[in-house]
N, C-alpha and C positions, 0 to 999 in steps of 0.2 A: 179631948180631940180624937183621941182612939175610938169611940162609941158614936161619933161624927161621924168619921171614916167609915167604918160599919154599915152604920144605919145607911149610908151615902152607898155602901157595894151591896146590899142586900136590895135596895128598890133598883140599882142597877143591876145586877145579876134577872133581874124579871125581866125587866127591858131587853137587855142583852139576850135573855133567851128565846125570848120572842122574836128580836129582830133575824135572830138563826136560824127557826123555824120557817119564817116567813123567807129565809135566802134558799132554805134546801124544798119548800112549796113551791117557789118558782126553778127550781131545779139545777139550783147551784151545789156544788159540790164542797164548794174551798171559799175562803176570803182569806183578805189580809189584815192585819189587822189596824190599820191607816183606816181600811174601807169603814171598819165598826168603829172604831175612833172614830171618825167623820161622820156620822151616824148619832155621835152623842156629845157635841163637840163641850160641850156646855158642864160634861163631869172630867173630875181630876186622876190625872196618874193612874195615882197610887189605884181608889176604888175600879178603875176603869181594868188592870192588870190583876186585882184581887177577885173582879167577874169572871175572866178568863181564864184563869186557876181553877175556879170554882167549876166553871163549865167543862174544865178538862179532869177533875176531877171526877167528876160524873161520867165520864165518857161522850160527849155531848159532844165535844168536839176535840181534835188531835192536833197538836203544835206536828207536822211536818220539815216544814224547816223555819227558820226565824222568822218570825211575824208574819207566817203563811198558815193556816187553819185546816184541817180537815172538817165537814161535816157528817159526821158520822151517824145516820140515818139509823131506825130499827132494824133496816134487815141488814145492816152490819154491824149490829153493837154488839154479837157474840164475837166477831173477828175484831173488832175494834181498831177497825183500819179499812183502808178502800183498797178496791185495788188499781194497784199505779195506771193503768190504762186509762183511770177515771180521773187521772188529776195531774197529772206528768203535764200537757199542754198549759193548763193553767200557771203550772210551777214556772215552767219555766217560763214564761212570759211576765211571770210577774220577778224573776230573776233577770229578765230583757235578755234571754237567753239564745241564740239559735240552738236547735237539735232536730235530733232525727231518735226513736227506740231500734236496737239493732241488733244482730249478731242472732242466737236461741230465741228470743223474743220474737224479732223480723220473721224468721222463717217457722215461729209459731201462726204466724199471722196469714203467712203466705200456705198455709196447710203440709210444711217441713219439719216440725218437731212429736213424736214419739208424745211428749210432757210439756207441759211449760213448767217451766222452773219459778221456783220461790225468789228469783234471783233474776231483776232487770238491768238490762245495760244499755244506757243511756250515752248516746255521743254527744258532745259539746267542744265549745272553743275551749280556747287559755281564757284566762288562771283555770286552775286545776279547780273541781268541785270537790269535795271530799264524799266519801260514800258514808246514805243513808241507812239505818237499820231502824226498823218500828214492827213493832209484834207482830216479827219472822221474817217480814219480807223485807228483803237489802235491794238498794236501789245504786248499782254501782254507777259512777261516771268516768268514761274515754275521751279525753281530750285530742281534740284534733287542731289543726292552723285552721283548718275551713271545714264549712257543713257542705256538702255540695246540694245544693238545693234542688238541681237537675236531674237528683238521683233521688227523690223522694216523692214516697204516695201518702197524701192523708186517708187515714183507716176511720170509719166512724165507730162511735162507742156509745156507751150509754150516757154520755154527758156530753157529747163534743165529738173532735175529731183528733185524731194523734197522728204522727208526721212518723211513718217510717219508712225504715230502706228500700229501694226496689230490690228485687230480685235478684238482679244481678250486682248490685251492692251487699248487698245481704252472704251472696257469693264471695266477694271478694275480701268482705272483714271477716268472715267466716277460720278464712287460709290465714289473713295477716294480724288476724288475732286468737290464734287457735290455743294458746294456753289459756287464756280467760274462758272459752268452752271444756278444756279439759284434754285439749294435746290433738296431733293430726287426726288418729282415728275417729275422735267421736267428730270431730268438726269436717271430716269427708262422710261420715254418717248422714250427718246432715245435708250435707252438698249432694248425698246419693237423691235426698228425696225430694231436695231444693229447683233438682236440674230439670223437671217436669213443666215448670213455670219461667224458666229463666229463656229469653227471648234475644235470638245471635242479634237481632238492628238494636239492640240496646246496647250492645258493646260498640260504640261509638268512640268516637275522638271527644266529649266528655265523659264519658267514662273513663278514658286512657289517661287522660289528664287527673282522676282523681287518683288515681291509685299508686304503690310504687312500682316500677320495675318489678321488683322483686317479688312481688307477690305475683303481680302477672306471670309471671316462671312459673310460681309454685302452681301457681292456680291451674293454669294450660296441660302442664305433666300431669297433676291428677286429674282435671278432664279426661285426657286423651289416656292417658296412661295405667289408671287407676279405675276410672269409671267407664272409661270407653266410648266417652261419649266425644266423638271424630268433629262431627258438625259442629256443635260451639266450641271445641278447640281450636279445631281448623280457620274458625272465624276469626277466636283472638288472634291466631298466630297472624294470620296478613293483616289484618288492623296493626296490631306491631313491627309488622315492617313495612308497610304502608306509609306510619307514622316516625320511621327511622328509630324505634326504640333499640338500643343498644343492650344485649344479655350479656352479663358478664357470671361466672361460674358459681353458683351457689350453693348450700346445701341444703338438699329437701327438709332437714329439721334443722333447724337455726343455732340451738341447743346442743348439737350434739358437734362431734370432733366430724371431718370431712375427708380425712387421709384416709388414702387406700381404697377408696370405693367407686365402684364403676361412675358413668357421668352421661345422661341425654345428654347428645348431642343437639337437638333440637330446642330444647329448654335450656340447656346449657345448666342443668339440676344435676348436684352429684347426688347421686341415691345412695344415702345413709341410715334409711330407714328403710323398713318394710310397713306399708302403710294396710291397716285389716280393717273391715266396714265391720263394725258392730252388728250385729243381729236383733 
């Protein structure tokens, strides 16, 4: 029976290889692997999973996430991995995912990052995703209640199209996720170079509705405060009171103790930090 089995993954291991050649010649990136099951309905299990081994053995192709594929082409078999830009839309659809790429990534996109990092961050709903790692490159996921779709550009790529932040979203996970970039400074680093592109009729009543409070604070103070940039501050501020958003007193780093230190009265931000742009 074992020398069956075999014989049975060896003629399929050919099949299978071909049919993946012929996925990344029409210019597929990724399958699932339901799709090559379907493809060969007629072999068993076991041989069908001992192909796909084989194939990952070889480098041929990369398990991604559970029964999601990479094709890993020649001109990435030295990196032996894609890069996420090339297969993130597919994933997640084949996860029935909403998202959006965000944060360093976004305003790599938007011509706002110094680098792009080895390190993508991916927003999503609930349940929680857990973060991916495959040779070097970690694909974190941020769980949100909602993706706001109003806030989002498809970017094209070499395979497709990828959904990310606009600008001014990009802005505002920026501030309300600044420990995942690396703390206020470097994440107003960013917002220095982000602010060239971000547009005041985008800060809307959907925009206001995505974000909290509280980042709005934070955001508007180092606009205006920090960066100096009057105009799209000035814009959020009356959208926010336009919108009866209510400020209540917070501290400019989340983290840290808030006693004793002076307070915008206008952000209603106590300044407990001293915020430096990176150079």
């Amino acid at each position: 029976m074992q020398n069956l089995y075999s014989l049975e993954a060896k003629t399929l291991h050919i099949k299978l290889s071909n049919w993946v050649n012929e996925q990344a010649s029409r210019g597929k990136v990724a399958f699932s692997a339901r799709q090559a099951k379907d493809a060969f309905p007629n072999q068993s299990d076991i041989a069908f999973k001992r192909s796909l081994n084989r194939l990952s053995a070889k480098g041929s192709i990369l398990s991604i996430y559970k029964g999601y594929y990479l094709i890993i082409t020649p001109q990435y078999a030295s990196r032996g991995v894609l890069p996420p830009p090339m297969y993130l839309d597919g994933l997640m659809k084949f996860l029935g995912r909403p998202y959006y790429v965000g944060i360093l990534n976004a305003a790599g996109f938007h011509g706002a990052a110094h680098q792009q990092p080895q390190e993508f961050f991916v927003f999503t709903t609930l349940p929680v995703l857990r973060a991916t790692q495959k040779r070097g490159i970690k694909v974190n996921y941020i769980s949100k209640k909602e993706i706001p779709s109003g806030l989002l550009e498809d970017r094209k790529t070499e395979s497709g199209y990828l959904k990310i932040s606009s600008p001014e979203l990009t802005a505002a996970d920026l501030i309300q996720f600044e420990k995942r970039v690396g703390g206020l400074n470097r994440a107003t680093t960013v917002l220095s170079e982000l602010i060239e592109v971000i547009k005041p009729e985008k800060i809307d009543e959907t925009f206001l509705k995505q974000i909290p409070i509280t980042c709005l604070q934070r955001l508007g103070f180092i606009l205006e405060k920090v960066l100096n940039k009057r105009v799209i501050a000035d814009h959020l501020y009356e959208m926010c009171k336009q919108y009866q958003l209510k400020f209540l007193h917070i501290p400019l780093k989340a983290s840290s103790t808030s006693k004793d230190f002076p307070s915008d009265e206008k952000w209603k931000v106590i300044i407990n930090t001293q915020i430096e742009i990176d150079e």
